[in-house]
C-alpha positions as CSV (number, residue, x, y, z in Angstrom):
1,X,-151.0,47.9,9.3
2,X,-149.9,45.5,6.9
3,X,-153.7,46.2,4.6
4,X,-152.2,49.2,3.8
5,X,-150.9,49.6,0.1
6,X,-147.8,51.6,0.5
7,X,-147.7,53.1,-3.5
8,X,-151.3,54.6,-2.6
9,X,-151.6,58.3,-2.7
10,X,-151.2,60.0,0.3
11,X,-150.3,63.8,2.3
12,X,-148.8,64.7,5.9
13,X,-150.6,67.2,7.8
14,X,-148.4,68.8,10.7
15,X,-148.9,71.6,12.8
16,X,-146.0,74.7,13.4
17,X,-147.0,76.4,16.0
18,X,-143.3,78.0,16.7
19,X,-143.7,79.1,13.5
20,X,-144.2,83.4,13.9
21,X,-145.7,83.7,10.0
22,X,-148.1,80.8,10.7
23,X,-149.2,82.3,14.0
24,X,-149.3,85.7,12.6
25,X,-151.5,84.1,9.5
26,X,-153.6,81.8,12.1
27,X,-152.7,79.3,9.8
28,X,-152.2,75.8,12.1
29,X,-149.7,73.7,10.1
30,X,-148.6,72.0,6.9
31,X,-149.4,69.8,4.3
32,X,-146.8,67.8,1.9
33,X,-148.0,65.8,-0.8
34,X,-146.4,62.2,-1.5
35,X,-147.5,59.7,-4.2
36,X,-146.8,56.7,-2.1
37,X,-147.8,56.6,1.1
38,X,-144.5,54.5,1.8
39,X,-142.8,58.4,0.7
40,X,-144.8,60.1,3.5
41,X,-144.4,57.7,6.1
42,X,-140.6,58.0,5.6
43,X,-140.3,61.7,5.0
44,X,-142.3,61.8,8.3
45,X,-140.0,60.0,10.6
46,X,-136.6,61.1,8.8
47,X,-137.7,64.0,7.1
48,X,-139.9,66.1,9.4
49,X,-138.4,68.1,12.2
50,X,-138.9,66.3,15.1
51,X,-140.7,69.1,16.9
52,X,-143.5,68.8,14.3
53,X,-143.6,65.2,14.7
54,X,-146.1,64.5,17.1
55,X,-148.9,66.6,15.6
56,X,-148.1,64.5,12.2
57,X,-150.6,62.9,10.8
58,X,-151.0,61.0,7.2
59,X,-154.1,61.0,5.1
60,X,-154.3,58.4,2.7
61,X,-156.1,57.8,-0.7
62,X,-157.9,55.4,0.5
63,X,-159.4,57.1,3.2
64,X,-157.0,56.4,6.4
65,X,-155.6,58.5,8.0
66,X,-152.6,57.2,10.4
67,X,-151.2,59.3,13.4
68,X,-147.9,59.0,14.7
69,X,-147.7,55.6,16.7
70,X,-149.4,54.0,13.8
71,X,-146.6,56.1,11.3
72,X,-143.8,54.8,13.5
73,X,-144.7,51.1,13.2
74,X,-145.5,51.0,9.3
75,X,-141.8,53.1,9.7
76,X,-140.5,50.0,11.6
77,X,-141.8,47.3,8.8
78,X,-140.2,49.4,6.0
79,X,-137.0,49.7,7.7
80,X,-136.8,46.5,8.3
81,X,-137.5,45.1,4.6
């Protein structure tokens, strides 16, 4: 994972479905947007309730899009720099 540029662009998709309004709406989930992807990989694993954490999924500028083992070890490098 160490390709990636962490200032790209990038959004977190999650779903909520213990959320009553979203399954009222039929709407499945979330989307935050961050403009570095190194912001969305931390708002996912610290930020994000960790219910919604395994449907979490990043999208990046670039065309990636990471899901959750792949967000926890870019999560790993970053906390370890």
């Amino acid at each position: 994972m160490s390709h990636l540029d962490l200032s790209q662009q990038a959004q977190v998709v999650w779903s909520a479905p213990d959320d009553p309004t979203r399954q009222q709406t039929g709407d499945p989930g979330t989307v935050k947007q961050f403009g570095r992807l190194k912001d969305a990989v931390v708002f996912t694993m610290e930020g994000l309730p960790e219910r919604y954490r395994e449907s979490a999924r990043i999208t990046v500028a670039d065309g990636s899009s990471l899901d959750l083992d792949q967000i926890k070890r870019i999560y790993a490098d970053i906390i370890r720099s």
